[in-house]
MMTF fields as JSON, N, C-alpha, C and O atoms, coordinates in Angstrom:
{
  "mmtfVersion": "1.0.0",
  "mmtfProducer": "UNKNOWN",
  "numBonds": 323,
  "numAtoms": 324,
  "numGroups": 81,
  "numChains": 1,
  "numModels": 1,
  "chainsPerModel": [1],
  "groupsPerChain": [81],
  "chainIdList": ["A"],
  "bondAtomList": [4, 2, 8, 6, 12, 10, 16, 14, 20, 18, 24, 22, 28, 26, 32, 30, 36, 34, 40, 38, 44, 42, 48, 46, 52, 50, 56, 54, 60, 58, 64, 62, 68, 66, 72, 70, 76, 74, 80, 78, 84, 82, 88, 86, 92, 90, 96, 94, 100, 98, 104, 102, 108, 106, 112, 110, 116, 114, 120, 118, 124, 122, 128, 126, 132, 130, 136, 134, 140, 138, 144, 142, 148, 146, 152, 150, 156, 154, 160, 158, 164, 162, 168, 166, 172, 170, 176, 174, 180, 178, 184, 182, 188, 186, 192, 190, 196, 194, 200, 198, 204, 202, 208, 206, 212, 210, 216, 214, 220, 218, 224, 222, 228, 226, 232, 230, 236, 234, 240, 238, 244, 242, 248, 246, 252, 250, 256, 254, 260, 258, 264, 262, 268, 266, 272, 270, 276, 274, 280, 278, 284, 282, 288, 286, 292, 290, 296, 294, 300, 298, 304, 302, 308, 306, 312, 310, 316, 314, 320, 318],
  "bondOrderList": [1, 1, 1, 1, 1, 1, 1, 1, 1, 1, 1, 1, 1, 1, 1, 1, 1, 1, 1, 1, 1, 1, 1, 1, 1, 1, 1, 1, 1, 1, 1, 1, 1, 1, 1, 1, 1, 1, 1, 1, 1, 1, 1, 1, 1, 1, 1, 1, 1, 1, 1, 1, 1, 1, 1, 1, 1, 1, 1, 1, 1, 1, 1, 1, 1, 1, 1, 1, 1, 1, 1, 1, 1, 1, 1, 1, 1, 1, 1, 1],
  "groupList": [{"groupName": "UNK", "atomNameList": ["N", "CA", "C", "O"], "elementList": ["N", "C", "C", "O"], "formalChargeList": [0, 0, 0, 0], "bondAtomList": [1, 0, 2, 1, 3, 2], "bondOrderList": [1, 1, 2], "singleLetterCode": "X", "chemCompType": "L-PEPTIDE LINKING"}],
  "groupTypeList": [0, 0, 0, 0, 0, 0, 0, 0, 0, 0, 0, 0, 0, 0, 0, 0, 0, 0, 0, 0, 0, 0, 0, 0, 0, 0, 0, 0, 0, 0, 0, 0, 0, 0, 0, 0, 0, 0, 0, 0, 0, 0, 0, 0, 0, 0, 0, 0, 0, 0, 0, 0, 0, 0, 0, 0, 0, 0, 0, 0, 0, 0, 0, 0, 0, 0, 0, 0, 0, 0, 0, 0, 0, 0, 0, 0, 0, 0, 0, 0, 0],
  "groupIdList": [1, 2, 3, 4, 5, 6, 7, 8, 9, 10, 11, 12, 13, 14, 15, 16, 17, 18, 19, 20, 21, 22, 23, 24, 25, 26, 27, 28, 29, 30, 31, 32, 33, 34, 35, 36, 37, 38, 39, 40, 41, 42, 43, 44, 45, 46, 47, 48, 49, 50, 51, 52, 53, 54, 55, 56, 57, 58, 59, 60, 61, 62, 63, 64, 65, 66, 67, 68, 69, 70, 71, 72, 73, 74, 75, 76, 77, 78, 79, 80, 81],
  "secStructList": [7, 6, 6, 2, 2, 2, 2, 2, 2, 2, 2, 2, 2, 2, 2, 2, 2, 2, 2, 2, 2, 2, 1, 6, 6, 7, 6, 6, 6, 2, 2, 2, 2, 2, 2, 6, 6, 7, 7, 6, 6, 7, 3, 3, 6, 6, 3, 3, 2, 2, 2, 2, 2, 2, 2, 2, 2, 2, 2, 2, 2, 2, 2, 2, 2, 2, 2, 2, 2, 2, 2, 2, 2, 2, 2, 2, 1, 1, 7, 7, 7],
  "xCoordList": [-9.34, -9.019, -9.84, -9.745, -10.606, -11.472, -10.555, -9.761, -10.564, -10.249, -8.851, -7.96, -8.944, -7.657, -8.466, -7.714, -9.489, -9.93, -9.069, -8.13, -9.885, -9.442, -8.003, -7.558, -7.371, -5.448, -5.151, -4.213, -6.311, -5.581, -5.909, -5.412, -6.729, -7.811, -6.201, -5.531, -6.31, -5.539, -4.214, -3.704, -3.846, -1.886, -2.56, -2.442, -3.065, -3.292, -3.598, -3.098, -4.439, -4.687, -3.38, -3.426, -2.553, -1.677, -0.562, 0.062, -0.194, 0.628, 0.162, 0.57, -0.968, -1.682, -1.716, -1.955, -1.491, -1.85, -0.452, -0.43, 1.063, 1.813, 2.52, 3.688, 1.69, 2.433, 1.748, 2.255, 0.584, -0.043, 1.081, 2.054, 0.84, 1.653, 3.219, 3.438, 4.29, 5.24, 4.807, 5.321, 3.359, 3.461, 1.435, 0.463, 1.564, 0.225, -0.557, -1.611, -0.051, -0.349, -1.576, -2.183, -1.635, -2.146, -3.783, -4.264, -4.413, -5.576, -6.379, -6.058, -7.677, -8.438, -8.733, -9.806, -7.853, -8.053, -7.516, -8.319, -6.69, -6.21, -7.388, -7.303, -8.432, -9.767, -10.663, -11.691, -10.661, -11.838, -11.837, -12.743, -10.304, -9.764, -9.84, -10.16, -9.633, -9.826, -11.187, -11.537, -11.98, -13.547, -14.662, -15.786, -13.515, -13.785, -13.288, -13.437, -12.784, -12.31, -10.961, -10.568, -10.488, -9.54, -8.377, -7.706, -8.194, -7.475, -5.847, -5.786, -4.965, -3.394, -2.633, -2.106, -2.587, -1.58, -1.826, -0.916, -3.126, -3.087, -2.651, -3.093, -1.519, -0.867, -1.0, -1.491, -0.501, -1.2, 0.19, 0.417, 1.027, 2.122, 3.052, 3.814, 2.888, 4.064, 3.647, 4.341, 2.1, 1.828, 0.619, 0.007, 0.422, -0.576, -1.704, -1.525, -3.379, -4.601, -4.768, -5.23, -4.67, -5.83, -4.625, -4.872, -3.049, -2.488, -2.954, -3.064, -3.162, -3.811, -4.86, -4.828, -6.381, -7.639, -7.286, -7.83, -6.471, -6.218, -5.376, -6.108, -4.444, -4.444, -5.274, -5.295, -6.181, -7.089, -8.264, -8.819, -8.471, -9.405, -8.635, -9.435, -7.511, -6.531, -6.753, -7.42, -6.025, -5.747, -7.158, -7.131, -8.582, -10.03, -10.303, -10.752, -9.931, -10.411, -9.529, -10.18, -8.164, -7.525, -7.836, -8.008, -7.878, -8.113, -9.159, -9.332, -9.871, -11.947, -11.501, -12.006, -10.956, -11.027, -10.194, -10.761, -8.686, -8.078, -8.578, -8.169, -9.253, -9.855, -11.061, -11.313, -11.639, -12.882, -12.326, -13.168, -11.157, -10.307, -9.709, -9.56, -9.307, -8.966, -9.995, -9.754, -11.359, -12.677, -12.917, -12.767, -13.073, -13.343, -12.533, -12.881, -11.31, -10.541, -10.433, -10.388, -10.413, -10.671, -11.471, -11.409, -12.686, -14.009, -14.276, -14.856, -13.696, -13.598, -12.19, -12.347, -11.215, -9.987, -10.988, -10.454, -11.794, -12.345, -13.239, -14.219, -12.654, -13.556, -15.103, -15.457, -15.643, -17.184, -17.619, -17.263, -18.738, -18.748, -20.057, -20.386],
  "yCoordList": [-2.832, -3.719, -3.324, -2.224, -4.245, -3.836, -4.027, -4.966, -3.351, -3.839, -2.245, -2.173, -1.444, -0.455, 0.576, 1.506, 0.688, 1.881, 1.306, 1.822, 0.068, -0.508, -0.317, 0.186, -0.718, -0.604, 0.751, 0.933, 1.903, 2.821, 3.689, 4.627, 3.037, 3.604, 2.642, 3.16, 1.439, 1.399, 1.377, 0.961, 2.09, 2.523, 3.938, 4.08, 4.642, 5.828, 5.926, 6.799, 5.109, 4.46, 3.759, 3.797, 3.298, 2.89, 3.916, 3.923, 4.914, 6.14, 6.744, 6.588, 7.675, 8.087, 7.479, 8.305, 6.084, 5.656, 5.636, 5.46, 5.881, 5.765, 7.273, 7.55, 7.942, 9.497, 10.067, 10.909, 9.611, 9.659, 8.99, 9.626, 8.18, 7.548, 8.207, 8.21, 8.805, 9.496, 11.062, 11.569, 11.692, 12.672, 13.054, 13.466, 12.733, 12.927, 14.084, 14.086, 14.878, 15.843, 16.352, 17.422, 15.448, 15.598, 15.385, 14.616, 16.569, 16.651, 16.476, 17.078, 15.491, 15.907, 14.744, 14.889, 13.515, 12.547, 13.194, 12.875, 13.844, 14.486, 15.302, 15.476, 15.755, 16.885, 15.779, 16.02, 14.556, 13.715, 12.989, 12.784, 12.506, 11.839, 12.727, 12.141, 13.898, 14.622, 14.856, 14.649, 15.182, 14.868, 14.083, 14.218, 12.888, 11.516, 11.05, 9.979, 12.102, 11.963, 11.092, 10.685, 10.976, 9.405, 9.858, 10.87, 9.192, 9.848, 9.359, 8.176, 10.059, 10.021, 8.989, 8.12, 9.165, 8.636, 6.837, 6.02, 6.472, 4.733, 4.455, 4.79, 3.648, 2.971, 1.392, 0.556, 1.091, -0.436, -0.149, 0.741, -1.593, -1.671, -0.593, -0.372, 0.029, 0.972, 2.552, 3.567, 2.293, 3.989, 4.222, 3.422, 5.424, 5.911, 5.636, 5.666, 5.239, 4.749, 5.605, 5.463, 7.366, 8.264, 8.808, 9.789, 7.95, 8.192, 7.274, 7.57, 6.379, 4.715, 5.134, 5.045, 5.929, 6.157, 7.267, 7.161, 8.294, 9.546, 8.511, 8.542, 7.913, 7.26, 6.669, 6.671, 6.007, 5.409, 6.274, 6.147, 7.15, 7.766, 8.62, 9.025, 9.019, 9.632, 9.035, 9.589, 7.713, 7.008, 6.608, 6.427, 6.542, 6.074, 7.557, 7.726, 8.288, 10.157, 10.45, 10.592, 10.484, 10.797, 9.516, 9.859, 8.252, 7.335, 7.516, 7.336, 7.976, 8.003, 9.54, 9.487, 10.44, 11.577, 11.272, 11.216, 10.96, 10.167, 9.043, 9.19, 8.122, 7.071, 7.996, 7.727, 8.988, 9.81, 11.033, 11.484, 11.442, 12.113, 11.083, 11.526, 9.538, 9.09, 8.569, 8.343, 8.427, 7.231, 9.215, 9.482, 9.661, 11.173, 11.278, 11.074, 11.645, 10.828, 10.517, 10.974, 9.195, 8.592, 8.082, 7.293, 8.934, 8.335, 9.713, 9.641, 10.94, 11.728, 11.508, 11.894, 10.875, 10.465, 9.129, 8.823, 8.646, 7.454, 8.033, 8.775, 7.512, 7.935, 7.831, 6.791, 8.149, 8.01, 7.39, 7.658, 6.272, 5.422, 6.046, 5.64],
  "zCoordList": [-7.959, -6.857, -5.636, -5.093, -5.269, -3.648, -2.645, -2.706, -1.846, -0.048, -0.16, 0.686, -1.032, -1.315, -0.356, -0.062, 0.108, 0.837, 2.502, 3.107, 2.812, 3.959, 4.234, 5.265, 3.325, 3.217, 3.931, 4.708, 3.467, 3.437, 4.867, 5.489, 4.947, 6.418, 8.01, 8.903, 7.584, 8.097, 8.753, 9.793, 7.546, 7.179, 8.006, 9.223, 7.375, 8.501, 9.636, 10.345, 10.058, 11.509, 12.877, 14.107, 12.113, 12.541, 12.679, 13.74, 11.582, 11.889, 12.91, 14.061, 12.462, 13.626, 15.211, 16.091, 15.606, 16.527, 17.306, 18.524, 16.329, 16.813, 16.841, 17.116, 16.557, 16.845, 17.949, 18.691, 18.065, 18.979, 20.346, 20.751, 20.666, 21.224, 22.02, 23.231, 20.762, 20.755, 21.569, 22.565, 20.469, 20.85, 21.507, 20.873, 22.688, 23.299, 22.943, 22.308, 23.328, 22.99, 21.543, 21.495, 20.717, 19.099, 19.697, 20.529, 18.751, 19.23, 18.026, 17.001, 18.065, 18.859, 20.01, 20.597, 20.441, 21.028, 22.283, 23.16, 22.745, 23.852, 24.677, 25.893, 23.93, 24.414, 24.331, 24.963, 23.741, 24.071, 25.235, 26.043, 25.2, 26.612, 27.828, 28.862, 27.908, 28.899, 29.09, 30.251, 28.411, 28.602, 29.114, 29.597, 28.661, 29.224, 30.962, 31.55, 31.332, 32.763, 33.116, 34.209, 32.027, 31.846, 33.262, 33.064, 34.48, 35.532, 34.496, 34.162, 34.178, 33.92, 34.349, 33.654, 35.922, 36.552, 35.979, 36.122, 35.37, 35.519, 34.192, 33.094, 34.611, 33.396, 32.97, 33.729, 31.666, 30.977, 29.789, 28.97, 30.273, 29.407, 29.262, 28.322, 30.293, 30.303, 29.683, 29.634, 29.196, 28.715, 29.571, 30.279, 29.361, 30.303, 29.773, 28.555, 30.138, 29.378, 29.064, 27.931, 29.487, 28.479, 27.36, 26.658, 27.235, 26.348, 25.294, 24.104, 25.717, 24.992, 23.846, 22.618, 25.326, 24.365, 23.34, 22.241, 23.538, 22.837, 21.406, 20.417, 21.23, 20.099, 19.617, 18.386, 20.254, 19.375, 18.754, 17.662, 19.725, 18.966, 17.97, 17.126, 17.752, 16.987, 15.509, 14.635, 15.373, 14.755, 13.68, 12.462, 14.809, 14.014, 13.096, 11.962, 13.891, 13.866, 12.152, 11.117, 12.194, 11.274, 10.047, 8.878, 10.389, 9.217, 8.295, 7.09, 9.365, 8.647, 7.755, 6.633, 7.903, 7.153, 6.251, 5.16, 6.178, 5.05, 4.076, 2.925, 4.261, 3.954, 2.995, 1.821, 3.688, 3.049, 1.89, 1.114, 1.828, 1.022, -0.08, -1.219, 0.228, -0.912, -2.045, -3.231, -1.254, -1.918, -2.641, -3.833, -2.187, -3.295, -4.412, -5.575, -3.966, -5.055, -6.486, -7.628, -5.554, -6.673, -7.429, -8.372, -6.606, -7.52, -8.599, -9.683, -7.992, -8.854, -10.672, -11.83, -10.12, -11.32, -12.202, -13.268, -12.017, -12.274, -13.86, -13.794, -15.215, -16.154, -16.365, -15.809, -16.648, -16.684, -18.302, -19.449, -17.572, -18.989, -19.732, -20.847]
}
């Protein structure tokens, strides 16, 4: 079945984006955002933006290495013809 990498990139993406979220703190989007100068105090919907960018880059950060752990995988479980 194609599109099972995508599924999975983005089920992790979306956890990630919401623990992030819960818990700021999770690095390595917290040291990029701070790098990035992101000032704290400005908020958007009620969260703070360099809480915002720190999930997203969280969420891209952790998906791409999950997503790259499952295509190994399962290209390694995959019989050879």
């Amino acid at each position: 079945m194609k599109g099972e990498g995508a599924l999975v990139f983005i089920i992790a993406f979306i956890i990630f984006l919401v623990v992030t979220l819960a818990y700021n703190g999770l690095p390595p989007g917290n040291a990029i955002s701070d790098a990035m100068g992101i000032d704290p105090t400005i908020q958007w919907s009620g969260y703070s933006v360099k809480t915002l960018v720190s999930a997203i880059f969280n969420g891209v950060i952790y998906g791409v290495i999950i997503w790259l752990i499952f295509t190994f995988a399962r290209r390694k479980k995959k019989p050879k013809k």
